[in-house]
Backbone as a chain_set.jsonl record, in Angstrom:
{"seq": "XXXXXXXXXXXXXXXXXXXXXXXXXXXXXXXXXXXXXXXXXXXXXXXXXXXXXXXXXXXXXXXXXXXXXXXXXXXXXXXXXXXXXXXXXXXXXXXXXXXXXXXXXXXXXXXXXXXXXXXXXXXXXXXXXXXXXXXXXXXXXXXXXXXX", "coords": {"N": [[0.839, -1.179, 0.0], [0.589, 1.958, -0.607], [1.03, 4.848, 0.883], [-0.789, 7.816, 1.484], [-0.607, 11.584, 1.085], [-1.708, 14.73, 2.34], [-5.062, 15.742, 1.296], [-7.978, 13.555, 1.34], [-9.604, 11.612, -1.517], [-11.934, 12.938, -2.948], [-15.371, 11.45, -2.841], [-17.012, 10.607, -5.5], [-15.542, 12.359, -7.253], [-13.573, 12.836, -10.238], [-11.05, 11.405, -10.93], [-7.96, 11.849, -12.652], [-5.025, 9.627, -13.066], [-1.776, 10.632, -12.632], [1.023, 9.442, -12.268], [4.8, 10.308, -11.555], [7.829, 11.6, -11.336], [10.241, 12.523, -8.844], [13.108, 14.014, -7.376], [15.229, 14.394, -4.514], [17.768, 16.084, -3.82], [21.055, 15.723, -2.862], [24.011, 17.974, -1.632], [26.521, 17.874, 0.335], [25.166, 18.917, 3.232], [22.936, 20.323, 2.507], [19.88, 20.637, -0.222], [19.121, 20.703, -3.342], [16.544, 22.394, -4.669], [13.495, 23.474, -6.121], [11.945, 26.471, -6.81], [8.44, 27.379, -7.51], [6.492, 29.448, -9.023], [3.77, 29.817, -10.252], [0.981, 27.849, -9.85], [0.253, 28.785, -7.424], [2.871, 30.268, -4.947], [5.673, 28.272, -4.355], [7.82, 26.172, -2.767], [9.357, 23.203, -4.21], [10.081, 19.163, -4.374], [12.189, 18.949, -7.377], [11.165, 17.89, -10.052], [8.654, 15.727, -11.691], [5.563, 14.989, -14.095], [5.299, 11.821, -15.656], [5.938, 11.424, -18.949], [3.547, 9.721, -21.356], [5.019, 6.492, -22.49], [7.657, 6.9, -21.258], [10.514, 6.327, -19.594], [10.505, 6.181, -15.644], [13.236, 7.235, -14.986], [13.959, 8.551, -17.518], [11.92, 10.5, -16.94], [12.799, 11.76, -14.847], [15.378, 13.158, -15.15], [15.061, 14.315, -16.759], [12.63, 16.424, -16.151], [14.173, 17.352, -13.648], [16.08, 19.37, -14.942], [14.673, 20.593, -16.68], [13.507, 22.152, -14.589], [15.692, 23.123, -12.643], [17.656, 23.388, -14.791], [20.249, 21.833, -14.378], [21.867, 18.834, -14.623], [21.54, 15.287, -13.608], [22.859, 12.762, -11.078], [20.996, 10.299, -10.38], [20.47, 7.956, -7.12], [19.345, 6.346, -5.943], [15.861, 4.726, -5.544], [13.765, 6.153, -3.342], [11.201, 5.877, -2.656], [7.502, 6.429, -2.812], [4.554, 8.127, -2.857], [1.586, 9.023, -2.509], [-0.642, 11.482, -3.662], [-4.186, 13.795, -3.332], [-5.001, 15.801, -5.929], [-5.997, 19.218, -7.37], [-5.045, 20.1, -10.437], [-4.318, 23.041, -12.067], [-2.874, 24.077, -14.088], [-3.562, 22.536, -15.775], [-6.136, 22.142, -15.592], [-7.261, 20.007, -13.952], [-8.329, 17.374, -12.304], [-6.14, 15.253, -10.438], [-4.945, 12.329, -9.21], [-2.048, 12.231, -7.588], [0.784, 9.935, -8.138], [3.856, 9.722, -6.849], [7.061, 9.228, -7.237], [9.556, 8.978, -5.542], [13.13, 9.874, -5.454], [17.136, 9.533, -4.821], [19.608, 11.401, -5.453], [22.828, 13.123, -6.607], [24.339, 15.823, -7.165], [25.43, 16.793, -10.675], [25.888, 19.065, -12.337], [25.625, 21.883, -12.93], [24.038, 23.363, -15.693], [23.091, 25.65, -16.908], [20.247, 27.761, -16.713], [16.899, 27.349, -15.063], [14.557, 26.057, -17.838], [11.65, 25.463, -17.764], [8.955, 27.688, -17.503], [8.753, 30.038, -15.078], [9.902, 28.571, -12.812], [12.496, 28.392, -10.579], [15.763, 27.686, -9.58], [17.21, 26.672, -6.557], [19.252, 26.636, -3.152], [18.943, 25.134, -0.704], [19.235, 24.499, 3.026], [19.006, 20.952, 4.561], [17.589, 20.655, 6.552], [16.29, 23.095, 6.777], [14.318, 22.534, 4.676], [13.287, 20.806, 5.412], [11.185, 21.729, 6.791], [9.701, 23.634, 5.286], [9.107, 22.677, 2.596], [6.159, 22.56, -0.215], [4.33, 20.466, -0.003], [3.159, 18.186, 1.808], [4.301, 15.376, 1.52], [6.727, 15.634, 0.209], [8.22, 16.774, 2.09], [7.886, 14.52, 4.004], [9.62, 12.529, 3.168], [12.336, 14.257, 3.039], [12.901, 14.594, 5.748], [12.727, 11.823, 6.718], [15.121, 11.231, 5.494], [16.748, 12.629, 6.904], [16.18, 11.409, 9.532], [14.535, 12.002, 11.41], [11.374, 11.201, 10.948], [10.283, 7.533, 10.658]], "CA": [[0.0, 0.0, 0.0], [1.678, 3.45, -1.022], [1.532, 6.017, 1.758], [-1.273, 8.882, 0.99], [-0.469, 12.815, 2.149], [-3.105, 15.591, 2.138], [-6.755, 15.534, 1.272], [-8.512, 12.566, 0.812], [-9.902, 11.512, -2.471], [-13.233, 13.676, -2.579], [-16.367, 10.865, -3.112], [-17.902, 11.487, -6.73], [-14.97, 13.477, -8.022], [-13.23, 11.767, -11.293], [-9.148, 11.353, -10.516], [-6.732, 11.228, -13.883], [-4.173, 9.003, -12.698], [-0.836, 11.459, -13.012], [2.764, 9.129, -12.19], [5.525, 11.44, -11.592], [9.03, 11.03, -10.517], [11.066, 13.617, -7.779], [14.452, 13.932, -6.254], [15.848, 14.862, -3.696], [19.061, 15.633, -4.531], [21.864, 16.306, -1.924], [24.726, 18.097, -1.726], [26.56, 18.196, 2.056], [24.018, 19.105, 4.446], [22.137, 20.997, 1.424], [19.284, 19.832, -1.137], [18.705, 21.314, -4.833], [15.141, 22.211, -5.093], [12.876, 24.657, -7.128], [10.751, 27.439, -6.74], [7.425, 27.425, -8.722], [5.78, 30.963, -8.971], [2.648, 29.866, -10.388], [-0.114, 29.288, -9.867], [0.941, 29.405, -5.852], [4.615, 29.798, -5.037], [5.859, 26.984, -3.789], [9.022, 25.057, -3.086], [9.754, 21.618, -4.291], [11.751, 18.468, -4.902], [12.409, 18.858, -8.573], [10.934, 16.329, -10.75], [7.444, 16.283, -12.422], [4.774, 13.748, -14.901], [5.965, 10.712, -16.703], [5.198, 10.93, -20.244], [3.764, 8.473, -22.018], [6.396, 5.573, -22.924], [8.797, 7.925, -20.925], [10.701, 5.531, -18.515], [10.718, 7.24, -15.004], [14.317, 8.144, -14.903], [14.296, 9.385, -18.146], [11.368, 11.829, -17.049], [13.183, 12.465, -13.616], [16.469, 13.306, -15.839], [14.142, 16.053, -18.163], [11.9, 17.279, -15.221], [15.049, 17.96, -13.462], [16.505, 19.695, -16.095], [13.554, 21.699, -17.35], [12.904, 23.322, -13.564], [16.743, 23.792, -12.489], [18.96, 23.436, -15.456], [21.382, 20.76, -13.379], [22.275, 17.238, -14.894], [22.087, 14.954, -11.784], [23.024, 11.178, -11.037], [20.37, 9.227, -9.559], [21.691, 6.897, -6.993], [18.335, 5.287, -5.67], [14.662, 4.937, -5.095], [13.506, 5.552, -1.492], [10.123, 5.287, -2.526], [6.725, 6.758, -3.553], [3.261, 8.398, -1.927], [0.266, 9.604, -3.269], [-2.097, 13.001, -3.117], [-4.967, 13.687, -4.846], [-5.028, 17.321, -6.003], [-6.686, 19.926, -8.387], [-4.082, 20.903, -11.578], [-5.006, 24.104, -12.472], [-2.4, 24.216, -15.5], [-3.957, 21.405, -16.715], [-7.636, 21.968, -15.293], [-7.694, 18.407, -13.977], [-8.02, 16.651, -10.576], [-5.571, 14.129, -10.493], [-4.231, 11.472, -8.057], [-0.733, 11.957, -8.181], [1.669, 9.102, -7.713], [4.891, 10.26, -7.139], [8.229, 8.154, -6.775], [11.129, 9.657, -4.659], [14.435, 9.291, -6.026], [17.367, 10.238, -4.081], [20.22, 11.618, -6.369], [23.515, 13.946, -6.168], [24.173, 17.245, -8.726], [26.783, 16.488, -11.379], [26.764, 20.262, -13.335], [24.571, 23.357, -13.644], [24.222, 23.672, -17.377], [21.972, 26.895, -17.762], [18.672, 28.627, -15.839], [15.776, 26.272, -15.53], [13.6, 26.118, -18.683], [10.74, 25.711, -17.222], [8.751, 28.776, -16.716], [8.038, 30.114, -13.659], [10.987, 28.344, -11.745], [13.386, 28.702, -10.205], [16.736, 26.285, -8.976], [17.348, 27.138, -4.906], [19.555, 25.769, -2.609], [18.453, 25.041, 1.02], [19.698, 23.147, 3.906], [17.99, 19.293, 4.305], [16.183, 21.261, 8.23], [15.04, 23.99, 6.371], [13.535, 22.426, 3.299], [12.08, 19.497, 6.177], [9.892, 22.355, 7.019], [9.933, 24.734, 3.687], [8.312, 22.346, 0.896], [4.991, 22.851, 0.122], [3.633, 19.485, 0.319], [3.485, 17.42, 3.148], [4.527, 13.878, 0.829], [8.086, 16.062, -0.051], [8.241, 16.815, 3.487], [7.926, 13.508, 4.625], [10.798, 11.467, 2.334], [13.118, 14.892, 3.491], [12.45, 14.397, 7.192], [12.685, 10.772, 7.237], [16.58, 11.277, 5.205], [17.442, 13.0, 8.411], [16.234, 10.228, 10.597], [13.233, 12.288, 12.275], [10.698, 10.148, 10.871], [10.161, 6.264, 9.924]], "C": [[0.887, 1.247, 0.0], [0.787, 4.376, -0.148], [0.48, 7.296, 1.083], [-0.98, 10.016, 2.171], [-1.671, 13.511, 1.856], [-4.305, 15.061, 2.097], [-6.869, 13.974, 0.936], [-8.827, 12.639, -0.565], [-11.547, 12.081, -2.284], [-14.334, 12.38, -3.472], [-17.368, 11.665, -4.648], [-16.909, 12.122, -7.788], [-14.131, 12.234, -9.075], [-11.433, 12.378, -10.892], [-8.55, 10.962, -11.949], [-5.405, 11.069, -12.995], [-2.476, 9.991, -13.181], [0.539, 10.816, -12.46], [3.964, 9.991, -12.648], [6.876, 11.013, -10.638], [9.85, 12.506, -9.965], [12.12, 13.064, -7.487], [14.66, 15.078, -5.587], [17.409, 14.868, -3.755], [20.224, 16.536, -3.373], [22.754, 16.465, -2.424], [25.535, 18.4, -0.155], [25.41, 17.715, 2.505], [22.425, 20.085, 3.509], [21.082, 20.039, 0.441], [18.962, 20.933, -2.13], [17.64, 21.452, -4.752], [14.48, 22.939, -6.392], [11.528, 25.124, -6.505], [9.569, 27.797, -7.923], [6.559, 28.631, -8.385], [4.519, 30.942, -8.996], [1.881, 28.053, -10.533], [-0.426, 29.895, -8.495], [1.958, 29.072, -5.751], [4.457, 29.082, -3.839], [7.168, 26.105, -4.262], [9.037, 23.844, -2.877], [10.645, 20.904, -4.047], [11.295, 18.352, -6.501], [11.919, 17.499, -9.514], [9.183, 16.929, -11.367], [7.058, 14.393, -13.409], [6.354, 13.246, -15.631], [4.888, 10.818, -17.9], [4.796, 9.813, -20.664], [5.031, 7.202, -22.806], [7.434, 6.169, -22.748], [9.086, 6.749, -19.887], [10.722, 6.917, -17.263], [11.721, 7.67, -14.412], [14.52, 9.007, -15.513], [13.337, 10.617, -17.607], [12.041, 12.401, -15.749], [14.654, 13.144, -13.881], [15.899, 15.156, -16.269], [13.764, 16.43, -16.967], [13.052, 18.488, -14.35], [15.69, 19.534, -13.836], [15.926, 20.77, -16.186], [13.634, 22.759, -15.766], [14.028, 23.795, -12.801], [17.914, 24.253, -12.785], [20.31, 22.733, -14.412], [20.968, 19.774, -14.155], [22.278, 17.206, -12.9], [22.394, 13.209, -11.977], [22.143, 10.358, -9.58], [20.954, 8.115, -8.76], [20.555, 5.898, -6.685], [17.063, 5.482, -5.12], [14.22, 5.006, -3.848], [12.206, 5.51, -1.502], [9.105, 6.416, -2.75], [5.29, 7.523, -2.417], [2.401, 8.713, -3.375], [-0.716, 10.603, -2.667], [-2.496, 13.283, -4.602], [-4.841, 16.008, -4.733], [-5.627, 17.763, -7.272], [-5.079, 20.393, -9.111], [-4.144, 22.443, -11.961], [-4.324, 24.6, -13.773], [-2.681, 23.288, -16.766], [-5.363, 21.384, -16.95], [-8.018, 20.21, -14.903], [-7.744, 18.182, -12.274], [-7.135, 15.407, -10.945], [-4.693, 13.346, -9.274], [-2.808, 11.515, -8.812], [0.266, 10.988, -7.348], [2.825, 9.336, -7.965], [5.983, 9.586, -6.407], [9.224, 9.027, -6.659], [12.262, 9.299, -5.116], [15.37, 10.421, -4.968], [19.006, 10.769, -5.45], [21.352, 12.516, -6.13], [23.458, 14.98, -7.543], [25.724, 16.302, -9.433], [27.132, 17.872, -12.102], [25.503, 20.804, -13.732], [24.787, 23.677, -15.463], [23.465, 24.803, -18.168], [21.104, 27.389, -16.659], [18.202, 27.188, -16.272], [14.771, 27.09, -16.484], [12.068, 26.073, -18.842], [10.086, 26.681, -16.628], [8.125, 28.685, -15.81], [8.958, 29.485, -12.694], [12.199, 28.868, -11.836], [14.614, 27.987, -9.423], [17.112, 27.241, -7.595], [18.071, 26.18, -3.972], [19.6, 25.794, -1.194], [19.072, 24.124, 2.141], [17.989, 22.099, 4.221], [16.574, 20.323, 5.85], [15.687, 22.422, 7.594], [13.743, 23.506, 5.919], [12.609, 21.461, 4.023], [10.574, 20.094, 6.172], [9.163, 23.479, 5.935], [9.112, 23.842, 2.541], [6.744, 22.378, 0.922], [4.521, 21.673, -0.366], [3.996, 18.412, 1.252], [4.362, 15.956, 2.48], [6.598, 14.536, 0.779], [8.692, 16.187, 1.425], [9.024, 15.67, 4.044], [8.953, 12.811, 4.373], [12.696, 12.989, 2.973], [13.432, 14.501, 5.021], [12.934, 12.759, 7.744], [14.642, 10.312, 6.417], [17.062, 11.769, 6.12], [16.784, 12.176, 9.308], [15.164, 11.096, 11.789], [11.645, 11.696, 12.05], [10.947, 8.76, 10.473], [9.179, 6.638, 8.826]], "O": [[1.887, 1.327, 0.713], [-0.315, 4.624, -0.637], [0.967, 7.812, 0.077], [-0.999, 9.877, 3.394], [-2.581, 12.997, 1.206], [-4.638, 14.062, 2.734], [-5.995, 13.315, 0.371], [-8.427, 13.675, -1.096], [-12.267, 11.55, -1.438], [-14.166, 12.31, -4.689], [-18.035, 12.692, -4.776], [-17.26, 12.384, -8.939], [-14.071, 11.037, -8.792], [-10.95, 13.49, -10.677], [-8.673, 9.804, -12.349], [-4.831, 11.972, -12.386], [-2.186, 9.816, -14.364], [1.341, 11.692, -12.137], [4.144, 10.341, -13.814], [6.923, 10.35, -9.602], [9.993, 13.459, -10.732], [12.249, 11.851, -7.324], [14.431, 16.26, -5.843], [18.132, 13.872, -3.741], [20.17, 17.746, -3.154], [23.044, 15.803, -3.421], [24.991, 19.279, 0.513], [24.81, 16.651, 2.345], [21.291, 20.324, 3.924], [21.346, 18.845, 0.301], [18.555, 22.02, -1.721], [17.19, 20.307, -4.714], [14.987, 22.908, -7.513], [10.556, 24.574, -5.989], [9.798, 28.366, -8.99], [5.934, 28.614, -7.325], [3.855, 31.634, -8.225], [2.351, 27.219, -11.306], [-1.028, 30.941, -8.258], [2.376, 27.989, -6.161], [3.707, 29.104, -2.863], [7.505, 25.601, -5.333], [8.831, 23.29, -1.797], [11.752, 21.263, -3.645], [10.257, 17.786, -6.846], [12.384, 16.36, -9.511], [8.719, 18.067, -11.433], [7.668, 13.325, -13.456], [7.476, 13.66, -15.925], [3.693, 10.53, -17.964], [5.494, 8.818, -20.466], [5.778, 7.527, -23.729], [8.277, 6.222, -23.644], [8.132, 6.2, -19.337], [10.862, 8.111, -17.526], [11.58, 8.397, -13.429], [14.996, 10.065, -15.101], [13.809, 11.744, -17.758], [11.83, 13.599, -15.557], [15.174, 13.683, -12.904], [16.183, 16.347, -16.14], [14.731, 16.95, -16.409], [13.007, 19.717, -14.303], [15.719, 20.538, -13.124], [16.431, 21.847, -15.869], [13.801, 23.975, -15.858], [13.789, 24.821, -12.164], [18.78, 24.893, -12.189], [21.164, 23.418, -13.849], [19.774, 19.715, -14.448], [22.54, 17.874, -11.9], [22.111, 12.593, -13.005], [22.459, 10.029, -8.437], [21.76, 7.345, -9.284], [20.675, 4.733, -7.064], [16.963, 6.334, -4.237], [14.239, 3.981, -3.166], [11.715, 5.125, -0.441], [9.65, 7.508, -2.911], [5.285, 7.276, -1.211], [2.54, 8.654, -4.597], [-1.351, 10.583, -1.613], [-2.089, 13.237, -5.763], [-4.695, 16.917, -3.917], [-5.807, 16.964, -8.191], [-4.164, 20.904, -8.466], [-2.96, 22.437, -12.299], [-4.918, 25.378, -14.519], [-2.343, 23.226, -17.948], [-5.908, 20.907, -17.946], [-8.82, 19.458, -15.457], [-7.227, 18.814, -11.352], [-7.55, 14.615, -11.791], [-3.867, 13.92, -8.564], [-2.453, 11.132, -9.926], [0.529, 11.17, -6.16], [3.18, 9.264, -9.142], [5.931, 9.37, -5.196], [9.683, 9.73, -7.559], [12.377, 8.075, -5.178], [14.983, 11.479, -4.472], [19.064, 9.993, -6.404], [21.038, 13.068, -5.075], [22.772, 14.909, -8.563], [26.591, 15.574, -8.948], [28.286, 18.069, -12.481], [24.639, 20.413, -14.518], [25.717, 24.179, -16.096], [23.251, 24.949, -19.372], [21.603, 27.284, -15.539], [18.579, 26.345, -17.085], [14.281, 28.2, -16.271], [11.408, 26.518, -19.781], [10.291, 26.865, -15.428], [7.27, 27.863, -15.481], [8.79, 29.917, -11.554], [12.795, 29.513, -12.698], [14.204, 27.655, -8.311], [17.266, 28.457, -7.705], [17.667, 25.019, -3.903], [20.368, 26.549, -0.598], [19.338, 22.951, 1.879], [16.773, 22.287, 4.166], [15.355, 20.472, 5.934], [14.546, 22.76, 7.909], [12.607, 23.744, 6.329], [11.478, 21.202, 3.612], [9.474, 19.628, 5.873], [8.044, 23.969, 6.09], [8.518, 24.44, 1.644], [6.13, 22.236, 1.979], [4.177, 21.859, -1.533], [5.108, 17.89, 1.335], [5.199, 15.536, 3.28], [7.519, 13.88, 1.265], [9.716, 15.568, 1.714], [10.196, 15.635, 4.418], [9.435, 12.299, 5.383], [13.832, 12.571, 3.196], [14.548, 14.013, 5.198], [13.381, 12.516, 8.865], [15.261, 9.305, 6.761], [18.172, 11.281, 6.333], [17.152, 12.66, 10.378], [15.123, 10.716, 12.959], [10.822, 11.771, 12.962], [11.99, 8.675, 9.824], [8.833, 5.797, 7.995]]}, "num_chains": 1, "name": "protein.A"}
């Protein structure tokens, strides 16, 4: 059973299934994230949807990429949750299943391409309490050994 954060699934409402891969990507005592402006600012762990017939490194490679301009080297999965949420760039409700990867930087190669972000670098106790969803939260928090 995969781990749900936030709201429940609202009774009645139709969910498009949205699989999506994140990292957390350390450096030291530091983690890479990104700042998303719209359509509420809000800091992440970097990552985003799996395309169709996209494996989900390659989209956790691009997502990367697109929202902090950094290459990174995945080293391993620590695992996945799920929240259901409203899109609003998409207009959709969708349950999003999102798999944690934990990863280091290998080389800033530009701005992120992705508009509206922004690449930021935070310590791991800030960002425990700094990301704006409880699921990012939780996989931060439990890399410093304050949760199981």
């Amino acid at each position: 059973m995969i781990r749900r954060f936030g709201e429940a699934a609202q009774a009645g409402r139709r969910y498009v299934l949205r699989p999506g891969a994140y990292a957390m990507i350390a450096r030291g005592g530091s983690l890479l994230l990104t700042h998303q402006a719209e359509p509420l600012p809000e800091i992440q762990l970097p990552g985003g949807g799996i395309d169709p017939g996209e494996s989900p490194l390659a989209a956790l490679h691009r997502e990367v990429f697109e929202e902090t301009g950094w290459r990174i080297a995945p080293l391993r999965r620590l695992g996945a949750f799920r929240r259901f949420t409203y899109m609003p760039e998409y207009d959709i409700w969708a349950e999003k299943l999102c798999h944690i990867y934990l990863a280091r930087p290998v080389r800033p190669l530009g701005a992120p391409s992705e508009p509206g972000h922004s690449a930021l670098w935070m310590t791991a106790e800030e960002a425990a309490h700094r990301l704006g969803n409880s699921g990012d939260r939780h996989f931060v928090q439990r890399q410093l050994g304050w949760v199981r």
